[in-house]
C-alpha positions, -999 to +999 in steps of 0.1 A: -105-161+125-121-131+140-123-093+129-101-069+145-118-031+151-098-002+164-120+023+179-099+060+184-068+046+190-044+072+199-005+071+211+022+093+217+057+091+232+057+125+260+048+152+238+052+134+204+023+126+191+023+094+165-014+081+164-040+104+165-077+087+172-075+057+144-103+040+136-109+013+115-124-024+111-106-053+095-130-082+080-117-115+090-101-132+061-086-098+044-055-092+037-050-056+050-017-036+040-007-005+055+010+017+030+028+050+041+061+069+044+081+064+070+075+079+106+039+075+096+032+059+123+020+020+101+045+000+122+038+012+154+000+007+149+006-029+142+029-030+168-002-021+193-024-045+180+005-071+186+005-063+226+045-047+218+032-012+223+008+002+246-022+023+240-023+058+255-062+059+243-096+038+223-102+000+225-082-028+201-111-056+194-104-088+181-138-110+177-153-103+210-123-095+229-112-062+237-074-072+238-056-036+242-047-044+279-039-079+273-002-094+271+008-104+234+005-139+238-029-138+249-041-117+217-042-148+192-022-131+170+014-138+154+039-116+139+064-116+116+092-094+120+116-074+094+149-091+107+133-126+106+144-127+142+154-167+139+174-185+163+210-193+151+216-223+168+188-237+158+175-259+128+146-247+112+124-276+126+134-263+168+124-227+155+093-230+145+088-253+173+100-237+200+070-211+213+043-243+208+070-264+232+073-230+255+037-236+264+035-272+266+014-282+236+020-320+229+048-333+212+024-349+184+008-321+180+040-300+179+049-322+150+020-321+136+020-284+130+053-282+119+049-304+091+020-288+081+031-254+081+065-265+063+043-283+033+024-250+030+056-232+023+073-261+007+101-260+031+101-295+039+135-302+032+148-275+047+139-285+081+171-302+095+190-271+087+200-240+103+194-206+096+232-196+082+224-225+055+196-207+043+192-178+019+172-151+025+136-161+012+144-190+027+147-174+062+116-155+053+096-186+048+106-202+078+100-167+100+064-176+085+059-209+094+070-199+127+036-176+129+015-201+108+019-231+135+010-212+162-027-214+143-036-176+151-067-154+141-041-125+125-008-127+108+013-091+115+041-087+094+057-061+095+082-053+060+087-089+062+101-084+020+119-050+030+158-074+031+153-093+000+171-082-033+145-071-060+139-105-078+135-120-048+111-096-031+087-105-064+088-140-058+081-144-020+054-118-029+035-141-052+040-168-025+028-145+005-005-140-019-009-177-025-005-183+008-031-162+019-056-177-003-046-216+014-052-205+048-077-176+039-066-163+073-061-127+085-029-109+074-020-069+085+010-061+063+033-030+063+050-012+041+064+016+025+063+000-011+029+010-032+040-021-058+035-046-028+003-028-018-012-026-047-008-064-056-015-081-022-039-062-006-080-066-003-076-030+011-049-006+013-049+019+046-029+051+033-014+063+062+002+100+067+010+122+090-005+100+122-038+096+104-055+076+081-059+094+048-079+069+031-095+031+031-101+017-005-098-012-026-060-013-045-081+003-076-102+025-054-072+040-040-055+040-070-085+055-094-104+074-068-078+090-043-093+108-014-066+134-012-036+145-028-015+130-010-026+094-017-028+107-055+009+118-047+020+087-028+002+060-049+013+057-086+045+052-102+056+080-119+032+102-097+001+118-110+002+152-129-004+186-108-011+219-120-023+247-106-061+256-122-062+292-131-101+291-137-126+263-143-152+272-169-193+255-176-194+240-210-231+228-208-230+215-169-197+205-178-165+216-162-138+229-184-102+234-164-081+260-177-045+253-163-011+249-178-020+278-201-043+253-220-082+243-215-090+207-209-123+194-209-134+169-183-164+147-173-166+167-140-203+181-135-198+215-129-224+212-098-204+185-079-171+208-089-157+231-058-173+267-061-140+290-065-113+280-085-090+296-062-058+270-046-076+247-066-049+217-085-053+199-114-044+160-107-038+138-139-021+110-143+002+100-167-017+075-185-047+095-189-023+120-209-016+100-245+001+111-269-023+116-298-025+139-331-055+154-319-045+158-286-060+191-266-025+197-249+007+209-272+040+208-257+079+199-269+092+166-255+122+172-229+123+135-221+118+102-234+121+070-208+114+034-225+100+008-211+093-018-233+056-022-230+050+015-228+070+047-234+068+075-209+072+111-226+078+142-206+064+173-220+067+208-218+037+227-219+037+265-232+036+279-200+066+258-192+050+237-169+059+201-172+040+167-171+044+135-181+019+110-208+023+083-221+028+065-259+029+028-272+061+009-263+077+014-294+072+048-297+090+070-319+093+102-301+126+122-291+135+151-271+133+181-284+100+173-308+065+188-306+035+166-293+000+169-286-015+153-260-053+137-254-064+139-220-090+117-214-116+137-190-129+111-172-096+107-155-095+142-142-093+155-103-095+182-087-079+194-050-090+222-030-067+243-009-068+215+019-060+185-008-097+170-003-101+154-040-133+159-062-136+131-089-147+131-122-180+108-130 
């Protein structure tokens, strides 16, 4: 295992620019996800630290290597693909065999891999078979213990989950995460899904816009966004935003006055940006609960149930409209009034460029 640093990595296609100076450094043993929209530019930058793109500009390191003019297979990486990319005319045993036997490693050692890597996925019995006999997860598996044997310092995959129906996609998820924790190897993952992010990674890279918006622990990302955009892009529904028409000092304290209501917040007024001008309100919905003493009043225009908890969209005087939460067997229908307690310590703020300030 080995850590992989990319020091102002840049590409472009002609004028197109899709990378613009990256930099970043991966721990060995993490499991890194790269979470974005598409055209983003996640795939392609996993794609350069595979070798199948080329660099225009900065340094790819893995452990003491620079690698970025190297050929793929000399990187001591593997990658999963998407498509599974798994030869149909052969059984499952001759694919994940073949690129060990393409550069003469031993036969009892070719083996010896394969058996491994097929316990660790408990595909065993599926060896003898051929791709068209196996369903999709099954495919999946065997695209990764195709990587796994070739015993490398990084695992690239690249939507590996993106073809499976939902079920599933949450199954070979929890297996991708156990699997990580038996070979406690390097994995780079990419997606576009914030629900696959959120539950495998050690760190999520929020990507947008050729640049990397923020690095962060699943929770750090999630609680602590470092822009609107990843408060935007990471949380399902989406965090509250309303436009702050003045923020006011309630004993060091801020006080944001937007929506046509006032709501107090743990913000120190002295870490809080200077004008209230373009500033946004970020909130999310379960910092918005629906409570008899709540500081927000509204009428309810929408009630989705989800079992565990009830998510109520509310109209606020101004005719603004957010959504809070209330217990799973909630009571509420459309057209009723609500109050709603926010809880301050929950509360953002985004300046006219989307740079977030936090609440303590």
């Amino acid at each position: 295992m080995a850590d992989i640093v990319l020091k102002d990595v840049s590409k472009s296609y002609g004028q197109v620019e899709v990378l613009d100076r990256v930099n970043m450094h991966i721990k060995s043993g993490e499991f890194i996800v790269f979470l974005g929209p598409s055209g983003c530019g996640k795939s392609t930058l996993l794609r350069m630290i595979a070798g199948l793109e080329a660099v225009n500009d900065g340094e790819i390191h893995i452990g003491e290597r620079r690698v970025d003019q190297l050929p793929p297979n000399q990187r001591g990486v593997a990658m999963v693909f998407q498509n599974y990319a798994l030869y149909p005319h052969m059984t499952v045993r001759q694919n994940m065999s073949f690129g060990l036997e393409n550069i003469g490693t031993d036969k009892a050692e070719v083996s010896r891999r394969v058996e491994a890597a097929a316990g660790t996925l408990e595909i065993e019995q599926l060896l003898d078979r051929r791709p068209a006999q196996l369903s999709g997860g099954q495919r999946q598996r065997v695209a990764i213990g195709r990587a796994i044997v070739r015993e490398p310092q990084a695992f690239l995959l690249d939507e590996p989950l993106s073809n499976l129906d939902a079920g599933l996609r949450v199954r070979t998820r929890v297996e991708l995460a156990q699997l990580h924790q038996r070979i406690a190897t390097t994995m780079i993952f990419v997606t576009h899904d914030q629900t696959e992010a959120m539950t495998l990674a050690s760190r999520i890279v929020v990507m947008n816009n050729r640049k990397i918006e923020q690095i962060g622990t699943p929770m750090e990302v999630y609680s602590r966004p470092a822009s609107r955009f990843v408060a935007a892009f990471v949380g399902s529904p989406s965090m509250n935003f309303l436009p702050v028409q003045a923020l006011e000092d309630a004993a060091g304290r801020v006080i944001v006055k937007a929506g046509g209501v006032s709501i107090p917040t743990t913000l120190a007024m002295s870490a809080a940006p200077k004008s209230s001008g373009d500033l946004t309100l970020g909130v999310r919905p379960e910092a918005l609960r629906v409570a008899e003493d709540g500081e927000v009043n509204g009428r309810v225009s929408l009630v989705e149930r989800l079992g565990d908890r009830t998510l109520v969209h509310v109209t606020l005087p101004d005719g603004t409209e957010v959504v809070g939460e209330d217990i799973g067997k909630s009571t509420l229908e459309a057209g009723r009034d609500v109050s709603l307690k926010v809880e301050g310590s929950e509360i953002h703020l985004f300046d006219a460029d989307g740079v977030a300030y936090h609440a303590d």
